[in-house]
N, C-alpha and C positions, 0 to 999 in steps of 0.2 A: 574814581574815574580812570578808565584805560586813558595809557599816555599816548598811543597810538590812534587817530582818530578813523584814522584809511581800515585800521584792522575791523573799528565796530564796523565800518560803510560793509567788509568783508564779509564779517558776521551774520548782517543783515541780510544780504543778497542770500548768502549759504541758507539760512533760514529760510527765506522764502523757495526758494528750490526743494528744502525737506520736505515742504509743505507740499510743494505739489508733486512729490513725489507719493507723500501719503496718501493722497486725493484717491486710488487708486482704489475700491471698496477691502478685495482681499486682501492686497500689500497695506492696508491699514489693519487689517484682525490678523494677519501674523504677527506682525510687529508688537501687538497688543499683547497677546499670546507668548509672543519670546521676552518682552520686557517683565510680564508676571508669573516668570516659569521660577526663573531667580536659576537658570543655570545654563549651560548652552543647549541648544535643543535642534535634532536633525530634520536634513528634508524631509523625511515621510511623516516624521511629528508636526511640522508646520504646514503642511501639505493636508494632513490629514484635522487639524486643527479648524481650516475652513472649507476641505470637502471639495479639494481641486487635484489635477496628477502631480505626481513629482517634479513631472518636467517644469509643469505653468509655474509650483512653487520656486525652484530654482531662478526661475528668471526673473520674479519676483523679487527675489530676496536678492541677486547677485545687485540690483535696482538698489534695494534700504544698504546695501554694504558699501555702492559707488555713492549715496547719498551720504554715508559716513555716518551713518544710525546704527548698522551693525556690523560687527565685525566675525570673518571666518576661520576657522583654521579646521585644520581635523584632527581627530581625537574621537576614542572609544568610549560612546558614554556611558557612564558609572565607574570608568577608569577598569571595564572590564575589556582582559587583551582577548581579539580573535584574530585566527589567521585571516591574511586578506588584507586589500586596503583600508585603513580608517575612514570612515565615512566623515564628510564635512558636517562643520559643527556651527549654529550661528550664535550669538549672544549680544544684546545690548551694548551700546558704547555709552560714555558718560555726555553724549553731547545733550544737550538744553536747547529747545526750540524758541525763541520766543520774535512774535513779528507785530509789528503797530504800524497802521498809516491812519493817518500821519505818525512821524518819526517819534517817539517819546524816551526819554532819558531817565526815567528814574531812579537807576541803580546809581548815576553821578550824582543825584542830589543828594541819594541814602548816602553817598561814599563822603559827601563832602559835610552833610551832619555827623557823619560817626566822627571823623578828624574834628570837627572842630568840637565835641564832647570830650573826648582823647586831649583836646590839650587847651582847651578853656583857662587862661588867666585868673588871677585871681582879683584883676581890675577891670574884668570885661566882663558882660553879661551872653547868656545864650546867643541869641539873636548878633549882637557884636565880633563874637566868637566865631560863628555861621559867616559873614560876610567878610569877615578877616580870610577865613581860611579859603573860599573860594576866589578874594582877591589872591593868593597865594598861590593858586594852583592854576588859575588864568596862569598868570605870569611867568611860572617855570612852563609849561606848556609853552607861549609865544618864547619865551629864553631856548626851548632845547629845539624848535622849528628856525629861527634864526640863526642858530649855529648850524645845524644842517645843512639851509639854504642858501646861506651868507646873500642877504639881497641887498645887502649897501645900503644906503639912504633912502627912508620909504618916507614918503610926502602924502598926502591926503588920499589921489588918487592909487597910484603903487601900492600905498598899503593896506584900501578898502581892497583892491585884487588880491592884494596877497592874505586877506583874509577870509576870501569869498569859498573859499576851499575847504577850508578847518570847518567855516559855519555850516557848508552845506552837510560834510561829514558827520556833524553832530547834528543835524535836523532839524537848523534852523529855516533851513528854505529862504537864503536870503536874495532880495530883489534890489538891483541896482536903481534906485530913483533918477540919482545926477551922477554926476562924475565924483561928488564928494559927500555921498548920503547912500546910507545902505538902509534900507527896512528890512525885519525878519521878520517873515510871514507864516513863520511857526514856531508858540512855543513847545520846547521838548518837554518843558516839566506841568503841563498842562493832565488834569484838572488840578493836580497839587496848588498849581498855583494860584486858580481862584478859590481853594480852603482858607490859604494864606498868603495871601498877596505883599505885604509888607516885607516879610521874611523872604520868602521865594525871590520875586522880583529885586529885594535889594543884591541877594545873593546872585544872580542871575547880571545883574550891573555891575555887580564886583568881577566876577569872573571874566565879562567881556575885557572889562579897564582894566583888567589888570594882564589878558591875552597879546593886549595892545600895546601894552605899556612891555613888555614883555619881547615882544616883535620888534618893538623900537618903531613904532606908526605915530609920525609926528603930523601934529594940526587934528588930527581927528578921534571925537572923546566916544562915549557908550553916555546916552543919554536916555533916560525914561518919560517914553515917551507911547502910552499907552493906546490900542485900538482895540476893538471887537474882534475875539476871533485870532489875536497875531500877536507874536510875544509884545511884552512889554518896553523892549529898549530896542533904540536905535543908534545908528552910528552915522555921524555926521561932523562936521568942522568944529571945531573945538571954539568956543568961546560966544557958538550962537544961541540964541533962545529957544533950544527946546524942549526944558523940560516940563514937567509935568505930576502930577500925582500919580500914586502905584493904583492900577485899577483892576479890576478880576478882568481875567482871561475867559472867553466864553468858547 
């Protein structure tokens, strides 16, 4: 899991801007054309790739280079020198697109089974292991936002605000009920978690209580408490009745 949650929110938005940058039909088959050339490859090549002028490519492509899809420099290609300017040269960047709406996390669930395979006890079982370790990463997570923050004494209310931020960050979509109950109205690790709802969701419980516990958010626990459609745990007053069985996410 990135410790940075603002940076995934970043991520995400940047993503969907590639996307609609590609939308464009040619600026989609140059780009295609330069990712599978495997080298850099010039305007009249990429131009000449989808049957448009130089110029339109240029404008095109200077678009995937401010999108941060490719990058320019000039250079004589085949490292053959001519007199004269270098012509500009474009090539692939290592950036990765990926967009979900609703928001979904999978890469933090994969991060947080690899750690807890990585250091599995020898008195603990998989699953045990799984929820230890997302307790542990809740926690330094709300530990290194409260040092940051320094927000003094967080009480029920204070501390469901000061958590409403992290959650949306991560894509829980969380909705204020009362002044002392938060519902998340998405889970991130969905469909995963109606495969395995026991595992998942416990982990997913562990992670929040342990954000919280972390934060220093006194009176209010991460309780499961299961709906159709909406993750599995809620946060709410610490000591009320609300839990419930782990149920599939639909």
């Amino acid at each position: 899991m990135a410790s940075d949650p603002s940076a995934q929110a970043d991520a995400a938005d940047s993503a969907i801007d590639s996307v609609s940058v590609l939308s464009e039909d040619s600026r989609r088959r140059m780009f295609t054309f330069i990712r599978r050339a495997r080298r850099a490859v010039t305007r009249d090549e990429a131009a000449a790739s989808v049957g448009i002028s130089r110029k339109l490519a240029a404008f095109h492509l200077d678009k995937l280079v401010d999108a941060g899809l490719l990058r320019a420099r000039y250079e004589n290609p085949g490292g053959i020198r001519k007199v004269g300017r270098q012509p500009k040269v474009y090539e692939p960047t290592d950036a990765q697109i990926s967009v979900s709406i609703p928001d979904r996390r999978h890469e933090l669930l994969a991060d947080l089974l690899l750690d807890a395979v990585l250091t599995e006890g020898a008195d603990e079982n998989a699953p045990q292991a799984a929820v230890r370790t997302a307790q542990q990463r809740g926690r330094q997570l709300g530990e290194a936002v409260r040092q940051e923050t320094r927000p003094g004494r967080l009480g029920p209310e204070r501390g469901l605000t000061a958590c409403e931020q992290l959650l949306d960050q991560y894509g829980y979509e969380p909705v204020r009920e009362t002044s002392t109950q938060l519902r998340l109205r998405n889970c991130p690790f969905h469909p995963l978690a109606a495969k395995a709802p026991d595992l998942v969701c416990g982990m997913n419980r562990a992670f929040l209580s342990g954000y919280l516990d972390g934060l220093g958010v006194n009176g209010i626990q991460a309780v499961l408490a299961p709906e159709p459609g909406e993750c599995c745990v809620r946060l709410g007053p610490s000591g009320g009745d609300h839990g419930g069985e782990v149920a599939q996410d639909s």
